[in-house]
N, C-alpha and C positions, 0 to 999 in steps of 0.2 A: 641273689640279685646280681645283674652285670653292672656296667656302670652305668649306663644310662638310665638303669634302674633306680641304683641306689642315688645318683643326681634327683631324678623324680621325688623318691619316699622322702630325701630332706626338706626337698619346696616345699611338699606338699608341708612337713611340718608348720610354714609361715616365716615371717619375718622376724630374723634372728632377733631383733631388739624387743619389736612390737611383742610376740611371744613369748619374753624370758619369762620365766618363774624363778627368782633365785632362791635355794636351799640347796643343801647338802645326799638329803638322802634318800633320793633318787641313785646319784653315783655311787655313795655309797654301797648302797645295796648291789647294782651291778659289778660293780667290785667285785664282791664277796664270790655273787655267782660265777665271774670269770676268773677266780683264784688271784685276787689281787694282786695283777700285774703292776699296779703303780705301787707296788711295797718290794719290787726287786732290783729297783738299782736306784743311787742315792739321786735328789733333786735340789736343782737351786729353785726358790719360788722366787717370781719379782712381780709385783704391782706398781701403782702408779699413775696417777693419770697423763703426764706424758712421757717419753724415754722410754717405757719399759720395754718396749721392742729391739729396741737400739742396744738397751743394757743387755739384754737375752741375746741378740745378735753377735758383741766383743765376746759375751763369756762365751757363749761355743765357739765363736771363730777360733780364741784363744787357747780353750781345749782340745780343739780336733789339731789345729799346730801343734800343741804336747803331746798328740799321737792318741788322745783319748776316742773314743769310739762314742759320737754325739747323739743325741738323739734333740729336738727343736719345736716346740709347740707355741704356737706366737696365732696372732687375730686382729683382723680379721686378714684376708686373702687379697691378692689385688685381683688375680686374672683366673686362678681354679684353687678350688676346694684345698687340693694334695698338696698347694703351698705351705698349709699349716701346721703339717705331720713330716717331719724332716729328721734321718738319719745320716752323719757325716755331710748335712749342708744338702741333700738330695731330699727332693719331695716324693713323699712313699706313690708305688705305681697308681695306676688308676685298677688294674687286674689285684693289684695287692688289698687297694682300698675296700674294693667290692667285695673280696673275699671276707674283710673285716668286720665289715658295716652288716653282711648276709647274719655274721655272728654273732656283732650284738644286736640285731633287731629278731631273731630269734630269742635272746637272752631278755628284751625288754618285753616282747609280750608273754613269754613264760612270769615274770614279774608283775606284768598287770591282772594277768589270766590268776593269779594267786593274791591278785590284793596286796602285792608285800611293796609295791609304786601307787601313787594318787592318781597317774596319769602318762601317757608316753612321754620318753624323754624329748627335749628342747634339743633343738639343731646344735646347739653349743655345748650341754653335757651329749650327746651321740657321740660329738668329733671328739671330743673329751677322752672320752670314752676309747674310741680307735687310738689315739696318741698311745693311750695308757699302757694298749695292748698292743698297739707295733713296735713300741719301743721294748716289749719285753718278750715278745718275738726274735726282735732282730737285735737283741742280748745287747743293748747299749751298756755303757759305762757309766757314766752320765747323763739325765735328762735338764733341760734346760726349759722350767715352763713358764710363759707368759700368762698373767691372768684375763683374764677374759674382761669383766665389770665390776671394780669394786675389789673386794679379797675376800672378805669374812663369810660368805652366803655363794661365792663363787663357785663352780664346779671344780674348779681344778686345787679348792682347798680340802682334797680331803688327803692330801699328801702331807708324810712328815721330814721338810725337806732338810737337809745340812745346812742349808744359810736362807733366811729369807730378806728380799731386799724392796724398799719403798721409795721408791725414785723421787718420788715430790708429787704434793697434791696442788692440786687448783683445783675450780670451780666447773665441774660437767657432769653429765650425765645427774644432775641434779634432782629430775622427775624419781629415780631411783634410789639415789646415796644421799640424799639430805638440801639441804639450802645453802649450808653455808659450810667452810671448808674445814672445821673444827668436826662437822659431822663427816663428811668427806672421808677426812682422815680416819674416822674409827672406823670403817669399811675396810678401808685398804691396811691399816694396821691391826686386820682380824688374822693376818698369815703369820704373824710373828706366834709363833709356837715355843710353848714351855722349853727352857737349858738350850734351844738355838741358835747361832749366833745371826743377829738384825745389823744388816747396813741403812740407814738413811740418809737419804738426799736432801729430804724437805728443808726450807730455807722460809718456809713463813713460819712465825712463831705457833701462831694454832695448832698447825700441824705438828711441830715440834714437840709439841706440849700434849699431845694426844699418842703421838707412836713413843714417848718417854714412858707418858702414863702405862703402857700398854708389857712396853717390855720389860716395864718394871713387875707388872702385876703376875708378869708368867715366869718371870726369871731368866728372861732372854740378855745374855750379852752385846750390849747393842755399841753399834761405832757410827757417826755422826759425821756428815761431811763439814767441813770447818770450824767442828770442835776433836773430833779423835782422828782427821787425815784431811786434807787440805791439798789445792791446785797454786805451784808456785810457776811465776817464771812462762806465765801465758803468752804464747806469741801464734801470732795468723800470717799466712800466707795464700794468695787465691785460694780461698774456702778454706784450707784444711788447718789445722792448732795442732801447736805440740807446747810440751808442758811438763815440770817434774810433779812428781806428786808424794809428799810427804806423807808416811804412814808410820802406824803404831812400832811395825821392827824396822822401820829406816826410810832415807829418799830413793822411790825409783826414778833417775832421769833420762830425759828425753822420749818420752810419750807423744807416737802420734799419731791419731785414730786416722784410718783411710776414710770413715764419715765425716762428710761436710758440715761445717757450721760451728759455732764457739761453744754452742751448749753441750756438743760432743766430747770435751775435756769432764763436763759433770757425770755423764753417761760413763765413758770410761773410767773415772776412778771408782767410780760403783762398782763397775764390773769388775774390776781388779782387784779392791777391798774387799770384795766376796768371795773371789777366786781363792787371796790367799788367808782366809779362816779356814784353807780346808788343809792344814798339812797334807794328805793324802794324796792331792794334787800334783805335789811336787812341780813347779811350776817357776822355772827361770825365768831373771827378767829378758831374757833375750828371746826366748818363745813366748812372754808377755807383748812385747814391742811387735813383732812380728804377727801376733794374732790379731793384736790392733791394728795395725797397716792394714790388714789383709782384709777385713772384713769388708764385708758388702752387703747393703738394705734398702732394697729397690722404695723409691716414692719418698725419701727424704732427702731433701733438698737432691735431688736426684737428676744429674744433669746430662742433659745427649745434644748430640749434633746434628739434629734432623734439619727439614725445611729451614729454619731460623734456629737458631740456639734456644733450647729448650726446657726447662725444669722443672720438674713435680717433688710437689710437695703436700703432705697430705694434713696441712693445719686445718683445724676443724672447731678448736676451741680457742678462746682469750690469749690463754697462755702461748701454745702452739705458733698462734697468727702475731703475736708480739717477737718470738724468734724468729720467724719467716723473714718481717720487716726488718730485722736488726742485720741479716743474711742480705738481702736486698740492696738496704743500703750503704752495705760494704762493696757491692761489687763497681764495676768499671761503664757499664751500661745504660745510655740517657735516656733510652723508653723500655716500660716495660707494660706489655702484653698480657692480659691478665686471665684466663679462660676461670670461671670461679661456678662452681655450684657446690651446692650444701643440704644435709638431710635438717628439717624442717625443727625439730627436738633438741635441735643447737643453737647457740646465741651470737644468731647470725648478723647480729644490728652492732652487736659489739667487735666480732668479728670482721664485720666490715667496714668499721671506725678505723679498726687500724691498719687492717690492709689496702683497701681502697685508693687512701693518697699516695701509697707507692705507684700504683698505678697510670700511663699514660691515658688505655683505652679496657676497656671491661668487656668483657664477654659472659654474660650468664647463659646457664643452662641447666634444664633439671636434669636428675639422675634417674637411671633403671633402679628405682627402689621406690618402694609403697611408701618410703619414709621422706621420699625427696620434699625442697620446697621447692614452688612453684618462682621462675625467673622474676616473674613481673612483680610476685609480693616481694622477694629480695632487693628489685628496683626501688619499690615505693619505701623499704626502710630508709633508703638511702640517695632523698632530692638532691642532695645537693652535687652530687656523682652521675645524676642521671644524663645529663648532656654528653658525658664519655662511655657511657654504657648502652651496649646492644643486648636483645635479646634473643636467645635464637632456641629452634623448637628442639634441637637434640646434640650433644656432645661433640658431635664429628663436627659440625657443623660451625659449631663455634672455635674449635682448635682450626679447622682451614680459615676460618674467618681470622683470627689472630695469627696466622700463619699468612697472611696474604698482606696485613695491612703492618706488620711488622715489621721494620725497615731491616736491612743485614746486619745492620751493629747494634738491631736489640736485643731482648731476650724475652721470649712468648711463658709464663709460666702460670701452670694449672694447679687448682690451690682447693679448698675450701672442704675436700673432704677424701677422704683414702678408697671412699668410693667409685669419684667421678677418675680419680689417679689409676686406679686398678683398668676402668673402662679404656680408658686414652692410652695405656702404657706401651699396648702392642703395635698401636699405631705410631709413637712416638717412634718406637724401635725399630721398626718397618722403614721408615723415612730415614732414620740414622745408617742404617746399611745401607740405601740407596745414595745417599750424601756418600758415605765411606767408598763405594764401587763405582761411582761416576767421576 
């Protein structure tokens, strides 16, 4: 396949959500047949339901500083596929890709054609799949994978990583991991694997009390944020925090992440409590600090100079749209411009409870996704907003629209899913050079 090929045979799979099947041993098995590349260099695992991006983001930024040779599996994409599959910070080629994807889809219908699969793979073990095998390709050192949905049934749990890490659960994706967050949690506390050592985030009790359960049951060493390592000495400045952070062999001070927003102090001590379970690392605080600074993760709280000042952010759930608002109403700016669309499977009435009132003027719009919701049912959740809210038939339309009626000292900011972020980003960037050259 070339690439426009292999872009085809994955649509053609369907829509990466609507689609999933989750189990293990589909990849499994491809594994096997492609000589288990995900068994030749060590991996950190992180789940989550939010942060895990972010945390995966510091620890290779922080590796590839200490000269390690990265390798980057994170989900979904904003603007191409190859954002997903990343060695040293670089998204694998599109020529690379095809060549990839020609090999396991050779290797998947040799597995159907034998009965040893139930069915072709899902777009998300495929890419899986590729990560596995260009990272042992192109002889990383380390891999850094993000989970896709959930942990325990996820594709990318069939790795036995050095540290697994659980950022904090909330309430989403619910149709699939459960109702309530106690269920939640035993999905995502499925990567905690036998004598590895477990970092956790989670700060609601349920959840605590389920990846406790968990790591006790398998004999995982586990470290607990604000009971075995801790954020002291928090302070903000225009968006960015720094912070000491107390750990099991002593304080590292002055922490501070180049990701915006307060919650990026919880993110990074994650990253860095996992970092240093791994003696082998060898991993000074001065290329810790430094890997922090450095990093970069486009569509969180993510801010450019276009037509009006600008920020994407890609909250989608409760939790998420509760830090967006907290971001928000730190900053300096008396209107805010709001472009908002949402895939329909999320709990967008609650979502829009809390982001909403930050709002001066509203912009809905569906998204290119079979999954979107429709503008006008988003309106009708939410009468009481509808005098400030317009509708408009597609994305662009609504970003010029909140671009137009924007005054210069606001700030236009597109929100509600990492979807409609991905769609808008290249236009946002387009404008910010043009702002930058004129």
């Amino acid at each position: 396949m070339n690439h426009r090929e292999t872009l085809d045979y994955l649509a053609g799979k369907g829509n990466e959500v609507q689609m999933m099947h989750l189990g293990l041993h589909r990849t499994l098995a491809m594994m096997q047949l492609l000589g288990n590349p995900h068994e030749k260099y060590p991996v950190i695992h992180i789940a989550g339901t939010n942060g895990k991006g972010s945390v995966a983001a510091m620890a290779e930024s922080v590796l590839r500083h200490a000269g390690r040779r990265t390798g980057l599996y994170t989900s979904p994409h904003l603007v191409r596929v190859e954002e997903r599959i990343r060695v040293d910070r670089e998204p694998i080629a599109a020529a690379a890709f095809a060549r990839l994807s020609t090999r396991i889809r050779k290797a998947e219908e040799d597995l159907e054609a034998r009965k040893v699969i139930d069915r072709p793979l899902t777009t998300f073990e495929f890419l899986t799949c590729a990560a596995f095998l260009h990272f042992a390709v192109r002889k990383v050192e380390v891999a850094v994978m993000e989970v896709g949905l959930g942990g325990l049934l996820d594709a990318t749990n069939v790795v036995r990583p050095v540290v697994s890490v659980v950022t904090g659960v909330a309430l989403d994706h619910q149709n699939y991991l459960g109702r309530t967050v106690g269920r939640i949690a035993r999905e995502k506390a499925g990567i905690i694997k036998e004598g590895v050592p477990a970092i956790s985030g989670c700060l609601d009790p349920a959840a605590q009390k389920v990846v406790r359960a968990r790591a006790e049951a398998v004999g995982a060493p586990l470290l607990e944020l604000g009971r075995d390592f801790a954020i002291r000495k928090l302070e903000g400045r225009g968006g960015r925090f720094r912070f000491d952070l107390e750990t099991p062999g002593g304080k590292i001070p002055a922490l501070a992440p180049g990701l915006h927003g307060e919650h990026q102090a919880h993110n990074a001590a994650l990253a860095v409590v996992a970092l240093r379970t791994q003696q082998a690392f060898s991993l000074g605080i001065g290329v810790i600090r430094k890997g922090l600074g450095r990093t970069r993760w486009e569509g969180r709280l993510d801010e450019y100079r276009a037509v009006r000042r600008t920020l994407l952010d890609g909250a989608h759930n409760p939790e998420a749209a509760a830090l967006l608002r907290k971001a928000l109403a730190a900053r300096p700016e008396r209107e805010i411009h709001m472009v908002f669309g949402a895939v329909r499977d999320k709990n967008i009435r609650e979502v829009g409870r809390i982001l909403f009132p930050s709002a001066t003027r509203l912009y809905l719009t569906p998204l290119v996704n079979t999954r979107s919701a429709d503008p006008a049912d988003i309106a009708a959740m939410h009468p009481r907003h509808r005098p400030r809210m317009e509708v408009h038939a597609d994305y662009h339309q609504a970003l010029a629209a909140a671009w137009a009626s924007c005054p210069p000292e606001g700030l236009v900011v597109v929100t509600g899913s990492l979807y409609l972020v991905g769609e808008l980003l290249p236009a946002v960037k387009a404008s910010a050079r043009r702002q930058a050259g004129s």
